[in-house]
C-alpha positions in Angstrom: 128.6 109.2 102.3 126.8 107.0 104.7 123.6 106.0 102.6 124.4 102.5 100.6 122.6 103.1 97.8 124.7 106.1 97.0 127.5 103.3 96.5 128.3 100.7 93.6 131.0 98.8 95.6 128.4 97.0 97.8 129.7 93.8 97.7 127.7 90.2 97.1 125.4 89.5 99.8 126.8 86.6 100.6 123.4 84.5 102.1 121.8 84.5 98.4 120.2 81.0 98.9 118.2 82.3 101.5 115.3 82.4 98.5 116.9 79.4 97.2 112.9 77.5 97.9 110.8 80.0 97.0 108.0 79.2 94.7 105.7 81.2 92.6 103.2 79.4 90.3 102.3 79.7 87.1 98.7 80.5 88.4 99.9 83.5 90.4 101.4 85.0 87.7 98.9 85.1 85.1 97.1 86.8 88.1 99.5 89.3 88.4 98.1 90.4 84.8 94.4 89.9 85.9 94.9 92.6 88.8 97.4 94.5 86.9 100.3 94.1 89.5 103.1 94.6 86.8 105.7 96.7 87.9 107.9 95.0 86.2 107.2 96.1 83.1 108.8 99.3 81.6 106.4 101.2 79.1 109.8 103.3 77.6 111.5 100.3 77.3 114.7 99.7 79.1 117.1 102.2 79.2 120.4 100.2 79.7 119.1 98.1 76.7 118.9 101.7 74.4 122.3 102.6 76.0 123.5 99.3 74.6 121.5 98.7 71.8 124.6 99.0 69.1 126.8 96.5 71.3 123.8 94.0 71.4 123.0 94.3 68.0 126.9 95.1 66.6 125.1 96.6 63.3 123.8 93.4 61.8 120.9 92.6 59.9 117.9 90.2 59.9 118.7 88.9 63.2 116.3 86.4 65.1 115.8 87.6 68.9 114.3 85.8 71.5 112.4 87.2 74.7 112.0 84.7 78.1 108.8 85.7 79.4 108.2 88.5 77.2 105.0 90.2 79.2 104.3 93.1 76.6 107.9 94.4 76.4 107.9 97.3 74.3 111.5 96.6 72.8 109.9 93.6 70.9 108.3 96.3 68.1 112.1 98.4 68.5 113.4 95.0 67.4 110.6 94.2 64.6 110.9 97.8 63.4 114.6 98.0 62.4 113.8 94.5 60.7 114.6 91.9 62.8 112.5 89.0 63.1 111.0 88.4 67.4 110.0 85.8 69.3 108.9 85.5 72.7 107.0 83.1 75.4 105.0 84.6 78.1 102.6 82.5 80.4 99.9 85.5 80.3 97.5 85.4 77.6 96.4 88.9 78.9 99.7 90.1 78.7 100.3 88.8 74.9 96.9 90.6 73.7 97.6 93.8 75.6 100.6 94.0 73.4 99.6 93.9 70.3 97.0 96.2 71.2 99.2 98.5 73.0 101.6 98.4 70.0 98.9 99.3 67.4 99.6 95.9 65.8 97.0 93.1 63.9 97.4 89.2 64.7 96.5 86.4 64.3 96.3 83.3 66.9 96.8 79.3 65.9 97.3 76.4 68.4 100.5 75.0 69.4 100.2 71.6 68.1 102.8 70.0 69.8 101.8 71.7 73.6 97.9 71.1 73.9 95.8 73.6 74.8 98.3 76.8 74.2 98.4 79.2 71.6 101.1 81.8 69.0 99.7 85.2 68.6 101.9 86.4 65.4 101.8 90.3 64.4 100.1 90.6 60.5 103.3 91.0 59.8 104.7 88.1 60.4 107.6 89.4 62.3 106.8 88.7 66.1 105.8 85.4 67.2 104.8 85.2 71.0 104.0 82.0 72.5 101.4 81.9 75.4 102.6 78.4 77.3 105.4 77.6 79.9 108.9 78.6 79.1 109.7 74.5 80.5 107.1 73.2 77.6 108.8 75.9 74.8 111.0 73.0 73.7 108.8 71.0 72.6 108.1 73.7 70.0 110.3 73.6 67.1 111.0 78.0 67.3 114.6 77.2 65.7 117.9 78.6 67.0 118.6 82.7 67.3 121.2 85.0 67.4 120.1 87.6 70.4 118.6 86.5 73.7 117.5 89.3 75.4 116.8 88.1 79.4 115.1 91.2 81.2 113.2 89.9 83.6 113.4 86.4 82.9 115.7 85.0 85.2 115.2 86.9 87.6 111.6 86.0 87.7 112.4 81.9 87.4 112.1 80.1 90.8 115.3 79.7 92.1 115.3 75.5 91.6 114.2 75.9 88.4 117.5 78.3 87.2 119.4 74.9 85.8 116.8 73.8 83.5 115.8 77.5 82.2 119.3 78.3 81.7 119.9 75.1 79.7 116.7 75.8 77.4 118.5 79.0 77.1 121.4 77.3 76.1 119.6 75.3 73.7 118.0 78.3 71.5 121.5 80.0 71.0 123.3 80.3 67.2 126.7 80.4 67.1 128.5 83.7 67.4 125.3 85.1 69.8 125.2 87.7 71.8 123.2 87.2 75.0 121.8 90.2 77.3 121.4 89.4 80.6 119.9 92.1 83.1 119.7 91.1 86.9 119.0 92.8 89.9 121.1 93.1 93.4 120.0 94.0 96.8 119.8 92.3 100.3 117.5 89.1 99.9 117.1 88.7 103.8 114.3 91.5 103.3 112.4 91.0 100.1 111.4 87.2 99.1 111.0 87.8 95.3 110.6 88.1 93.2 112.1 89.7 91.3 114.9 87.2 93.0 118.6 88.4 94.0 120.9 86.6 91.4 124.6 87.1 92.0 127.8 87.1 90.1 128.8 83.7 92.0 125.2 82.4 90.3 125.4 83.8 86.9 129.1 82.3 86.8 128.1 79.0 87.3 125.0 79.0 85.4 126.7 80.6 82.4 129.8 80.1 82.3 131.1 76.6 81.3 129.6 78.0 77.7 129.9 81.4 77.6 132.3 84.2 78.1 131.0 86.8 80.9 131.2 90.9 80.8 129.5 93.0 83.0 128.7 96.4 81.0 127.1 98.0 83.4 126.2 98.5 87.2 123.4 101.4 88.0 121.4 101.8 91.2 117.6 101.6 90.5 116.2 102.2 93.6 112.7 103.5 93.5 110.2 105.0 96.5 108.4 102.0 95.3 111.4 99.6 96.7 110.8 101.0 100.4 107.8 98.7 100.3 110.0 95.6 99.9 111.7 96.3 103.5 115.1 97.1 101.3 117.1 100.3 101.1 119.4 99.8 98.0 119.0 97.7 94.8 120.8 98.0 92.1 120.3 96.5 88.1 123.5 94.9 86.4 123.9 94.1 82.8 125.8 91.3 81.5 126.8 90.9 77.8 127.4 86.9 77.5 129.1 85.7 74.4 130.1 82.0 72.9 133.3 80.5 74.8 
């Protein structure tokens, strides 16, 4: 068939630095809450993440999971309800509080002491911590290590210069024995600027891999009518299950 998207062999595009200087501030995303421009978020959660729950999780117990730019992703409470303990960052303030309220959950709110002027909104429960600052200022938090990372529009949403550093604070927050679940997003960057930014093998490869090991679970074509107004005809979502070297 002649229509791309109806293919999972496209290859790489292989200009992906042509978004390699694009910039979006921290300012102009807390907007995006403000005027509700948040497609990116899924309210059924994400369904490659269901699919794969079992591998992610392999059965254990208790497990600490971390969220990059959390938003108000509903998987936090499928996390916190099968007794797992969450933690996320999100820049948004809006987008913590519409969470909890969302969610049906009561919190509570306390400064960060050691990044002025931010807060941690933490459920009544005490199992989901989200902190509202940068994901660059996290580490000078002390959230302790975990054993899941789930990265769902995380990277994907980092300026491209920046990738190094968040990667490495990535890095940083990983237990042995993790299990890191990493979702990007494929299509021709020529046409849409980001983000959400094109991230290729070649990219996650040398981001990742000098520490991890690198599996591709899954490839699925996510186009939407909603895509048409990026300029693109084809995008596709890949899932990545990256494990300690």
């Amino acid at each position: 068939m002649s229509d791309t998207r109806t293919s999972l062999d496209i290859e790489e595009y292989p200009d992906w630095e042509v978004q390699k200087n694009r910039i979006l501030t921290l300012e102009e995303w807390q907007d995006k809450w403000v005027t509700h421009k948040i497609g990116f978020h899924q309210e059924q959660g994400h369904q490659l993440l269901k699919k794969h729950l079992d591998t992610f999780l392999k059965r254990e117990s208790g497990l600490r999971v971390f969220f990059p730019l959390c938003g108000k992703a509903v998987e936090m409470k499928w996390f916190a309800d099968r007794g797992h303990s969450v933690v996320g960052v999100e820049i948004s303030e809006l987008g913590i509080r519409e969470f909890f309220m969302e969610q049906n959950l009561s919190y509570s709110e306390e400064p960060i002491a050691e990044i002025p002027g931010t807060k941690v909104f933490k459920s009544s429960s005490g199992n989901i911590s989200l902190y509202c600052c940068s994901i660059f200022d996290l580490p000078r938090a002390n959230i302790g290590k975990f054993d899941r990372i789930w990265d769902r529009g995380a990277l994907v949403a980092i300026n491209p210069g920046d990738r190094k550093c968040y990667v490495d604070i990535m890095l940083s927050l990983l237990r042995e024995r993790f299990q890191y679940l990493l979702a990007v997003l494929s299509y021709d960057p020529t046409k849409h600027a980001g983000p959400p930014f094109y991230v290729p093998d070649t990219e996650i490869q040398r981001l990742f891999g000098t520490k991890c090991n690198i599996l591709c679970l899954e490839k699925v074509d996510t186009f939407e009518e909603r895509h048409k107004t990026w300029g693109i005809d084809y995008i596709f979502e890949k899932l990545y299950l990256l494990t300690e070297k």
